[in-house]
C-alpha positions as CSV (number, residue, x, y, z in Angstrom):
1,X,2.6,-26.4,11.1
2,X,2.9,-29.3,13.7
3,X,0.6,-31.3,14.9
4,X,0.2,-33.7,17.8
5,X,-2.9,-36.4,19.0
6,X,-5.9,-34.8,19.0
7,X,-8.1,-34.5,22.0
8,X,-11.8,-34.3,22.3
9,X,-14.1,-31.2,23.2
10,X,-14.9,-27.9,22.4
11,X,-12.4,-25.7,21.0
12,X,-12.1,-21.7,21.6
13,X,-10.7,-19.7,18.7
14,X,-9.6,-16.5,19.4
15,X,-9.6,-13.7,16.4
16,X,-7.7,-10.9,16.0
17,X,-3.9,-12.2,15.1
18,X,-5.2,-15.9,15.4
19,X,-7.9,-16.8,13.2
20,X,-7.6,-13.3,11.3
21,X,-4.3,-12.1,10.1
22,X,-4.5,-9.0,11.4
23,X,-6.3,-6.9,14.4
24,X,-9.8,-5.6,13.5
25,X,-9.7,-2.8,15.9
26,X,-6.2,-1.5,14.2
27,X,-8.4,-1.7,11.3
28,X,-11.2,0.2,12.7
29,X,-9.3,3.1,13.7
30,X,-7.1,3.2,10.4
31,X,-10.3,3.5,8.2
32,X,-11.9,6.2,10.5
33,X,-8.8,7.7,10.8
34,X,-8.2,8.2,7.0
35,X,-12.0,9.0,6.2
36,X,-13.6,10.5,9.1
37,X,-10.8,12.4,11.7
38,X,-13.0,13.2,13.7
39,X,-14.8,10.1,14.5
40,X,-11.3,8.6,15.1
41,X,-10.6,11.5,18.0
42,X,-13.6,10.6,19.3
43,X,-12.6,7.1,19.8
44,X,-9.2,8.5,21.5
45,X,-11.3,10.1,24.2
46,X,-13.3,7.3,24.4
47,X,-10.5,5.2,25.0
48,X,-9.9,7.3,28.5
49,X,-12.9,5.6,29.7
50,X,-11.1,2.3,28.8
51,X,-10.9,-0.4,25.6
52,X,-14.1,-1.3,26.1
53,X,-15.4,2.4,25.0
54,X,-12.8,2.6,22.1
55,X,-14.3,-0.8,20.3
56,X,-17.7,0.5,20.9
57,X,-17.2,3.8,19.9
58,X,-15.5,2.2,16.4
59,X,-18.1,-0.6,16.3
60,X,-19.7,0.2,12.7
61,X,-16.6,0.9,11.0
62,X,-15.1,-2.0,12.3
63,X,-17.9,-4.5,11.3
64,X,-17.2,-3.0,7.7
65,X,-13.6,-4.1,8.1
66,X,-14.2,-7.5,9.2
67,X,-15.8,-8.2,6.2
68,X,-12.4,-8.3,3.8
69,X,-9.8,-9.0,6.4
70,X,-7.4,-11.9,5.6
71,X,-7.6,-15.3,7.3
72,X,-5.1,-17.7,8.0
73,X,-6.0,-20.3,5.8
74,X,-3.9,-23.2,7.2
75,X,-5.7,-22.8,11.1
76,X,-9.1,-22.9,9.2
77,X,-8.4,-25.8,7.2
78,X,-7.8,-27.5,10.5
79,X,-10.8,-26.1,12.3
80,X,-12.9,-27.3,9.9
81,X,-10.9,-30.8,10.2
82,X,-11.8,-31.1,13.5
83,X,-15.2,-29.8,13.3
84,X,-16.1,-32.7,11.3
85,X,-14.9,-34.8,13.1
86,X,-17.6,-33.7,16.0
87,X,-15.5,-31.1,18.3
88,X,-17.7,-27.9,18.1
89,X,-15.7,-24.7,17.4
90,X,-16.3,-21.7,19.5
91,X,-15.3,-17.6,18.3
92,X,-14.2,-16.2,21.3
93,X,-12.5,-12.5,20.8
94,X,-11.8,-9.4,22.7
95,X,-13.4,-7.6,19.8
96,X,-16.9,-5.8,20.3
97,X,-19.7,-8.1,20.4
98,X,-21.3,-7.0,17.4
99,X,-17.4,-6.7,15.9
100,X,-17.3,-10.8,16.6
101,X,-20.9,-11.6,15.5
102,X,-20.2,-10.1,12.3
103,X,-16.8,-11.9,11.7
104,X,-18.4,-14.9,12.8
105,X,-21.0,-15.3,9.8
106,X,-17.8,-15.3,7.7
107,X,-17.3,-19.1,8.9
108,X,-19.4,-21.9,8.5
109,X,-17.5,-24.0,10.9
110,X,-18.8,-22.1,14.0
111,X,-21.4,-23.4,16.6
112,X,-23.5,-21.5,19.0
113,X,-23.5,-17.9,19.1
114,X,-19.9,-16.0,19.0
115,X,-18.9,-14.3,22.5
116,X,-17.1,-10.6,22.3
117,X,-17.0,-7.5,25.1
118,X,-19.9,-6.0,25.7
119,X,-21.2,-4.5,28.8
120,X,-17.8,-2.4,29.6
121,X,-16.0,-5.8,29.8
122,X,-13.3,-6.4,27.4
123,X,-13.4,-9.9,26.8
124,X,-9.2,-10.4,26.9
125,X,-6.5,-12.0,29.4
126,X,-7.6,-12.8,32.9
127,X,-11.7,-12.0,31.7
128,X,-11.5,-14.1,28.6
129,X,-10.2,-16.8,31.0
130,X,-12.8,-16.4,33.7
131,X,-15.7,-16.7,31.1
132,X,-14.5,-19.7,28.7
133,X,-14.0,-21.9,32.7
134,X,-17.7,-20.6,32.9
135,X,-19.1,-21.7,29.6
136,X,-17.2,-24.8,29.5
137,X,-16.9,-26.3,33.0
138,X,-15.8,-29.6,31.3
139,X,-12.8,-28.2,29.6
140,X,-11.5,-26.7,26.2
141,X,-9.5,-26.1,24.0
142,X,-7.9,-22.5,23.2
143,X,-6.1,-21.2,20.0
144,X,-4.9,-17.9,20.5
145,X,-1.7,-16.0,19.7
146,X,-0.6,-13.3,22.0
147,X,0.9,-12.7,25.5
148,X,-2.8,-11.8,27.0
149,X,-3.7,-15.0,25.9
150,X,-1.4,-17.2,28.5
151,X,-4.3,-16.4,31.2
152,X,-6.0,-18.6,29.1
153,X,-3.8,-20.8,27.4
154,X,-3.0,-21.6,31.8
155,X,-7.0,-22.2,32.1
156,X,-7.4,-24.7,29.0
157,X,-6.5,-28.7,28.8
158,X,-5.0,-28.1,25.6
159,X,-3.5,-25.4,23.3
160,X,-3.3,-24.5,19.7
161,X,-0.4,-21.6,19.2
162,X,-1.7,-19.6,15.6
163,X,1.0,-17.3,14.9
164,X,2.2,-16.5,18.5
165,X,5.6,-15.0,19.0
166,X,8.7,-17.1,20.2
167,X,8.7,-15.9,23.5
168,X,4.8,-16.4,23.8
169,X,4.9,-19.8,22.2
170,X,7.9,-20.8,24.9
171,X,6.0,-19.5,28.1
172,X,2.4,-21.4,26.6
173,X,5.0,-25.0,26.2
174,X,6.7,-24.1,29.5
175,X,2.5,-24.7,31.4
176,X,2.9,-28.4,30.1
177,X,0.0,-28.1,28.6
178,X,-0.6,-30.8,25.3
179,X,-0.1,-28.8,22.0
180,X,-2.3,-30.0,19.6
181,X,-1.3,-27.8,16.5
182,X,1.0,-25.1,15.9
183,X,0.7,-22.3,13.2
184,X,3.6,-20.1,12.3
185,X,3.5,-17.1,10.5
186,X,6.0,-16.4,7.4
187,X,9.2,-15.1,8.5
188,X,9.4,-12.5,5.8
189,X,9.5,-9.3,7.8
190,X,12.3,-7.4,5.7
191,X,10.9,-8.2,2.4
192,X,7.4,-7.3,3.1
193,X,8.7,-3.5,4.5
194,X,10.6,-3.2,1.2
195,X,7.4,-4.5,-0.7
196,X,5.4,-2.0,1.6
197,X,8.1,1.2,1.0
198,X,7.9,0.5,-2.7
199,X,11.4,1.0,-2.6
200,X,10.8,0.2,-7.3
201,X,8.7,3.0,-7.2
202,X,11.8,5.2,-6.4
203,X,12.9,5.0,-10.0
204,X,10.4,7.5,-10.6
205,X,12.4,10.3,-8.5
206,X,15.2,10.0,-11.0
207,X,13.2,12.4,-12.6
208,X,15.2,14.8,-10.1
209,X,18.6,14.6,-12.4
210,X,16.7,15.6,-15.7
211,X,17.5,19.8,-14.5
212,X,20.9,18.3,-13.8
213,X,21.7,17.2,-17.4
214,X,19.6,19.6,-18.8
215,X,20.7,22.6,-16.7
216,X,24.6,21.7,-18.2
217,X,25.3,21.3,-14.3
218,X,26.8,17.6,-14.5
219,X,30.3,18.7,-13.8
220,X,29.0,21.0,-10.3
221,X,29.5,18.8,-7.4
222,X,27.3,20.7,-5.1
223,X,24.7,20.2,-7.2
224,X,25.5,16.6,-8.1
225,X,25.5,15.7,-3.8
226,X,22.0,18.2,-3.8
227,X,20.4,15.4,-6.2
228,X,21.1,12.3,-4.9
229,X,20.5,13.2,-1.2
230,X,17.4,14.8,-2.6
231,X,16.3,11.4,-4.1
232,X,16.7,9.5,-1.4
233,X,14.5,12.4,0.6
234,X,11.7,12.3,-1.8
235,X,11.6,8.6,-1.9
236,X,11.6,8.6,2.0
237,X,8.4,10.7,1.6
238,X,7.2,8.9,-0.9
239,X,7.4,5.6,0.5
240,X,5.2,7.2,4.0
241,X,2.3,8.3,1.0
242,X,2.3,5.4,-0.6
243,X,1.9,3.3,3.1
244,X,-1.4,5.6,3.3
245,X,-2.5,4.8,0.0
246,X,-2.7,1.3,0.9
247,X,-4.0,1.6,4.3
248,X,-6.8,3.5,2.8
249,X,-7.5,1.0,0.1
250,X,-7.1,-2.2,2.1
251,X,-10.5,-3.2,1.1
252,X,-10.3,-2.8,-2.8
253,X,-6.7,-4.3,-2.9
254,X,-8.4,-7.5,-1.2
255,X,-10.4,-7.9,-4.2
256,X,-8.0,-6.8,-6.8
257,X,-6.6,-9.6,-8.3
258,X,-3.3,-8.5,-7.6
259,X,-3.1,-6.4,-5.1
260,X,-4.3,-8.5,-2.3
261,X,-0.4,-9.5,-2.4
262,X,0.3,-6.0,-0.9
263,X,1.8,-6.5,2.8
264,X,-0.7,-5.0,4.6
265,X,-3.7,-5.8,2.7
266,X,-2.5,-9.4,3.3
267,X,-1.9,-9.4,6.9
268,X,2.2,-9.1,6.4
269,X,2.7,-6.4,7.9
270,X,0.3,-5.1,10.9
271,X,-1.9,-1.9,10.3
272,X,-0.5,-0.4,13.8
273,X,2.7,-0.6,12.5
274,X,1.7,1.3,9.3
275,X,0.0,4.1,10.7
276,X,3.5,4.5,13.0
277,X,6.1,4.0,9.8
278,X,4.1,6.7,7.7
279,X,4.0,9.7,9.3
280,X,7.7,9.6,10.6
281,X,9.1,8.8,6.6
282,X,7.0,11.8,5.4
283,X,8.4,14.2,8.0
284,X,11.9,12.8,7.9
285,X,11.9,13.5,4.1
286,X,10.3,16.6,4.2
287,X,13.1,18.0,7.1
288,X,15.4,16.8,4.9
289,X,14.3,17.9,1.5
290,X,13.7,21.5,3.3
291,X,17.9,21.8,4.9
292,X,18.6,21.1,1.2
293,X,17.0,24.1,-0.2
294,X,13.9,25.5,1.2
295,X,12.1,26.0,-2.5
296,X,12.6,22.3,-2.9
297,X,10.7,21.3,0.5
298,X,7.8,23.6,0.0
299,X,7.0,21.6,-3.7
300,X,7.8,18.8,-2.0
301,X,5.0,19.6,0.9
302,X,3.0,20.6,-2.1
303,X,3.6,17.2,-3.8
304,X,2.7,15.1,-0.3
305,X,-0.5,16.8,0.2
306,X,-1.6,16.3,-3.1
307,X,-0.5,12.4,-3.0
308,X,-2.5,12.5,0.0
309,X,-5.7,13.9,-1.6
310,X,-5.0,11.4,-4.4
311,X,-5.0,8.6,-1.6
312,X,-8.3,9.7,0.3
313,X,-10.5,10.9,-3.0
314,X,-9.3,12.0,-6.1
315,X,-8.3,8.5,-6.9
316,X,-11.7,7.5,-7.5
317,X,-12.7,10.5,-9.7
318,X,-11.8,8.8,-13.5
319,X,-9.9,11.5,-15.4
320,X,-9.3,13.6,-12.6
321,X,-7.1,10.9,-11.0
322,X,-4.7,11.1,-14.0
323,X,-4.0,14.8,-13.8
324,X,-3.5,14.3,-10.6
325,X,-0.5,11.9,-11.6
326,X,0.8,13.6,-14.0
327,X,1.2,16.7,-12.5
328,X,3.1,14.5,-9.3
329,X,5.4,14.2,-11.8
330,X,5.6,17.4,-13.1
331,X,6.4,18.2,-9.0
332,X,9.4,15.8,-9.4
333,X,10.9,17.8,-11.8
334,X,10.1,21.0,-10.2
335,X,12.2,19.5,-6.9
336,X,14.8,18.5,-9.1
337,X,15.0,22.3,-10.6
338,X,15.3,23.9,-7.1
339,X,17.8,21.3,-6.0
340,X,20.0,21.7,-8.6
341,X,19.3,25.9,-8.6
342,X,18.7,26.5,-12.5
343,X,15.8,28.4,-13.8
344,X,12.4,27.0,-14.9
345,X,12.4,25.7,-17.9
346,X,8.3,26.5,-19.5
347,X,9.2,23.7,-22.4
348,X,9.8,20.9,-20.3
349,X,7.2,21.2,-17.9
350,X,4.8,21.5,-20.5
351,X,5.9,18.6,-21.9
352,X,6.1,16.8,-18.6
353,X,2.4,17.4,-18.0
354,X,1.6,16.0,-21.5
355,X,3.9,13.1,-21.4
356,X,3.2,12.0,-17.6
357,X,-0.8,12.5,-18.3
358,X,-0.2,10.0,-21.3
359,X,1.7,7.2,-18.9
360,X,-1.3,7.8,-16.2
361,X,-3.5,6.9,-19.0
362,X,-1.2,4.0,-20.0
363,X,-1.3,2.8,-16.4
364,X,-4.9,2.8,-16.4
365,X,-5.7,1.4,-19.7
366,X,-4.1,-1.8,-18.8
367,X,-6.3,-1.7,-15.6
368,X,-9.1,-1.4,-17.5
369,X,-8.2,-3.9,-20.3
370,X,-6.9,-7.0,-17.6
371,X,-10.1,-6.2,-15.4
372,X,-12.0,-6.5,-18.6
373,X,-11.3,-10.3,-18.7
374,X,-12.6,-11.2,-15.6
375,X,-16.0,-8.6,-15.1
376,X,-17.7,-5.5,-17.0
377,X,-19.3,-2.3,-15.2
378,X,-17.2,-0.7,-12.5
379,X,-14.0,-1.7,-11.6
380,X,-14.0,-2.0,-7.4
381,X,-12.2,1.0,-6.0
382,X,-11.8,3.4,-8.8
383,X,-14.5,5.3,-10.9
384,X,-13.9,3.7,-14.1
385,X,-15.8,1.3,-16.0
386,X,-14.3,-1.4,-18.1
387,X,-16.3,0.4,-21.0
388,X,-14.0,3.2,-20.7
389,X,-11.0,1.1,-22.5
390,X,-11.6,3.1,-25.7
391,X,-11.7,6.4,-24.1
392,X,-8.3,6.1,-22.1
393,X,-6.8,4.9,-25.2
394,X,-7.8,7.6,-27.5
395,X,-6.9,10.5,-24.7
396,X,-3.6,9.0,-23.9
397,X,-2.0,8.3,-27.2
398,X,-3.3,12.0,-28.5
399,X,-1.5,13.1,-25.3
400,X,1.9,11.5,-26.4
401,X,1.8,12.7,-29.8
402,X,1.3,16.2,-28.2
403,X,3.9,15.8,-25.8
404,X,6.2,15.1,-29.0
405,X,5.0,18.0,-30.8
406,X,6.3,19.8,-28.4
407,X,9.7,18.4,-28.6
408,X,9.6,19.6,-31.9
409,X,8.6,22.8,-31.4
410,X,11.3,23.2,-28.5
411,X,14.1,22.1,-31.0
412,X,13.0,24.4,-33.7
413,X,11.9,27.5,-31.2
414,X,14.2,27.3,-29.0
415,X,17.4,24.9,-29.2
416,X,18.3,25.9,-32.6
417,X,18.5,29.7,-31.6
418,X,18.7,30.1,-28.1
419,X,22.8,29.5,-27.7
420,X,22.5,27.2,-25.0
421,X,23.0,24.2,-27.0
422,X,26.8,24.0,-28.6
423,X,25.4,21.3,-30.9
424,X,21.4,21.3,-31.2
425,X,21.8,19.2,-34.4
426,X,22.0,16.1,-31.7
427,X,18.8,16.6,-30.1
428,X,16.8,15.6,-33.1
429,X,16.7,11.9,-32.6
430,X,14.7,12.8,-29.1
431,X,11.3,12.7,-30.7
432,X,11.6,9.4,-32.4
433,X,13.3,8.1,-29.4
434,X,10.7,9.2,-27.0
435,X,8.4,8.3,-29.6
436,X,9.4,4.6,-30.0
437,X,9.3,4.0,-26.4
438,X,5.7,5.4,-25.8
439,X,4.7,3.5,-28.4
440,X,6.1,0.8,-26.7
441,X,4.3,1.5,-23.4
442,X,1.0,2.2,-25.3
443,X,2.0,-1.4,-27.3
444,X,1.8,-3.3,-23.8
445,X,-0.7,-1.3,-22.1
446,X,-3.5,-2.0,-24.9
447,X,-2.7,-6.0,-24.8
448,X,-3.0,-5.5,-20.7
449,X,0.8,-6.8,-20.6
450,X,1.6,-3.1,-18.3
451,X,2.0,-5.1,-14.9
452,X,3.3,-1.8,-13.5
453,X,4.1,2.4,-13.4
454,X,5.1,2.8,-17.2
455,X,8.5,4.4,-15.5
456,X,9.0,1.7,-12.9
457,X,8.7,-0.7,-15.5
458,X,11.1,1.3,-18.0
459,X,14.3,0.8,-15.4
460,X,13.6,-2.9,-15.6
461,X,13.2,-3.0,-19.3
462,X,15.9,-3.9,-22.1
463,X,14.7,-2.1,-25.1
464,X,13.7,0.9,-22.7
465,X,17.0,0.7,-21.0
466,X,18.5,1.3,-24.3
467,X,16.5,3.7,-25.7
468,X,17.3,6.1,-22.2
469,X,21.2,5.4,-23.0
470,X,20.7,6.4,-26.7
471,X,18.5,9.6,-25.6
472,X,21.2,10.6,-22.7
473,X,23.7,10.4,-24.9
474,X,22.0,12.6,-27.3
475,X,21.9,15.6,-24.6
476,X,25.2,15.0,-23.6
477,X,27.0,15.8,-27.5
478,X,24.2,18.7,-27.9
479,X,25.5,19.9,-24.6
């Protein structure tokens, strides 16, 4: 920020990318648009009829938004400077009027009533301009941000740039108007798309090569070039569902104590832009997946529609939400098998659904036990309670001791006879290895020390980096 003398009078703040990070009518139309279609089409037509009809058409679910939308913190610390020191502050916003009012009760430096469209006039450029000459004949002050604000910024005596763009910040200096403070946002575009694409979460599509080792197919190049351009195809995909997940959970991230970090529930990265990326990732890596082997896209389809329930609903249905999980992972491995072209094997993905079922537990045992420090009852977002500690724990530890039982049962059964193993005797330290490291994960998640996806964290982990060396190494002399 830089600052220059101050000058008397009333100052006009504009909202949406000013004195909110973030556009409340992008906002607006993403929650409609993820929980009620068909009241975001609606809005679409109405928008034929002009912006004015759009925002009031989305007014209601936009007053919701405006509720948890991130500020910038450094332009209201200097509002409320200089409304101590006598100036009044003034919201002025193209946002519906009742969009404004609402947003305006979230500040307690305001005066006088908060001005927004209404009537059919959308209150922005050459209109905003007209009406802050009219309400202030004496002059003003505007902070704004965005190229159809320079109608404005050309009518004021004085200018505050809050997060404009160069080229918008050069045209407002180029008026000769006095700047009196100047608010930049963080230049930290790349790093909040990787944040936003997840790109750690990919880890989890090395589940794709377990058919690979398994299926003896190691020394196949066609195979070998089918998974890796496979996992880059299902993390494309992925990273599009998980952008939905968090536009459909901006509000419950903003109270998480955590999550709020996440690039668009913090104003990073623009909710337009969101609801642009996703779609285009899922269809790329869904085009993709399907040239590679048509089996392989249809789970993959599969697997993206029922991330996408997971996202909307089943998320917030406790117990539910971790079958969900753990049969996304199952999926994985079901892509992986019809990459790769071996045959189904019943053992592992009965073992996957036990294992993965136990690390959604694990996932959500810590959740429960970290929220557990700061509030009981229900934890904001999901349909847990922190009560339920004792249940997850139970479940999900029975599940891993099944899931190794099985092991066992697949090395007696079916290793030991079946002739696909040249040296099964090498597959026996499996179960404790698998054994020591869900233990481990179970270790953490009951202390509330499982920051993250129990196999996310595992590729960042020593003693779980290890323990996957030992166990590969094991399948490879059995092989």
């Amino acid at each position: 920020m830089s600052t220059s003398a101050q000058l008397p009078g009333d100052i006009a703040v504009d909202l949406d990318g000013t004195l909110f990070l973030g556009d409340s009518l992008d906002e607006g139309f993403a929650k409609s648009l993820l929980t009620r279609p068909m009241h975001a089409l609606r809005a679409l037509v109405a928008l034929l009829r002009g912006r004015a009809s759009m925002k009031e058409a989305l007014r209601n679910v936009t007053v919701d938004c405006v509720a948890s939308m991130p500020v910038r913190a450094e332009l209201v610390d200097w509002l409320r400077g200089e409304q101590k020191r006598g100036r009044r502050v003034h919201l002025v916003t193209a946002a519906d009027q009742q969009v404004a009012e609402a947003a305006a009760r979230r500040f307690d430096f305001l005066h006088g009533d908060a001005l927004g469209t209404r009537d059919g006039v959308n209150l922005k450029g050459p209109n905003k301009s007209a009406a802050l000459q009219e309400a202030f004949p004496d002059g003003f002050t505007y902070v704004g941000d965005s190229r159809a604000d320079l109608p404005v910024f050309a009518a004021a005596d004085s200018i505050v740039l809050a997060g404009a763009p160069a080229e918008v910040a050069n045209a407002a200096r180029q008026m000769g108007k006095p700047v009196e403070a100047e608010f930049q946002s963080a230049q930290n575009g790349v790093r909040s798309w990787m944040r936003a694409l997840r790109l750690h979460q990919w880890s989890k599509n090395l589940l794709l090569f377990i058919p690979l080792l398994l299926g003896d197919r190691l020394d196949d190049p066609h195979a070998v070039i089918a998974c890796v351009l496979g996992f880059v195809a299902v993390g494309v995909t992925a990273s599009g569902t998980y952008i939905i997940n968090d536009l459909s959970d901006l509000a419950a991230d903003r109270a998480h104590a955590t999550k709020w970090r996440r690039p668009f529930a913090s104003g990073a990265i623009p909710v337009k832009a969101g609801l642009v990326a996703a779609p285009l990732l899922i269809a790329a890596g869904l085009a993709a997946t399907t040239l590679l082997s048509s089996v392989a896209g249809l789970l993959l389809g599969i697997y993206t529609a029922v991330t996408l329930a997971y996202s909307f609903r089943l998320k917030r249905v406790p117990m539910l939400d971790v079958y969900v999980l753990a049969a996304l992972y199952a999926l994985r491995l079901g892509v992986g098998t019809a990459l790769v072209e071996v045959p189904p094997s019943v053992w592992l993905m009965v073992f996957a659904l036990f294992f993965f079922f136990s690390l959604s537990l694990a996932k959500r045992h810590a959740e429960l036990v970290k929220a557990a420090e700061r509030i009981t009852g229900p934890i904001p977002g999901r349909g847990y309670r922190t009560q339920d500690a004792g249940l997850t724990l139970a479940m999900g530890v029975g599940s891993a001791m099944c899931s190794l039982l099985i092991i066992v049962l697949f090395l007696v059964f079916e290793a030991a006879v079946s002739g696909g193993y040249s040296r099964p005797a090498f597959l026996w330290p499996a179960p404790a290895l698998i054994g020591l490291w869900v233990q481990r994960i179970w270790l953490l998640a009951s202390r509330g020390d499982l920051a993250d996806d129990p196999v996310s964290f595992a590729v960042r982990d020593r003693p779980s980096l290890v323990l996957g060396v030992l166990l590969i190494a094991s399948a490879l002399l059995a092989l």
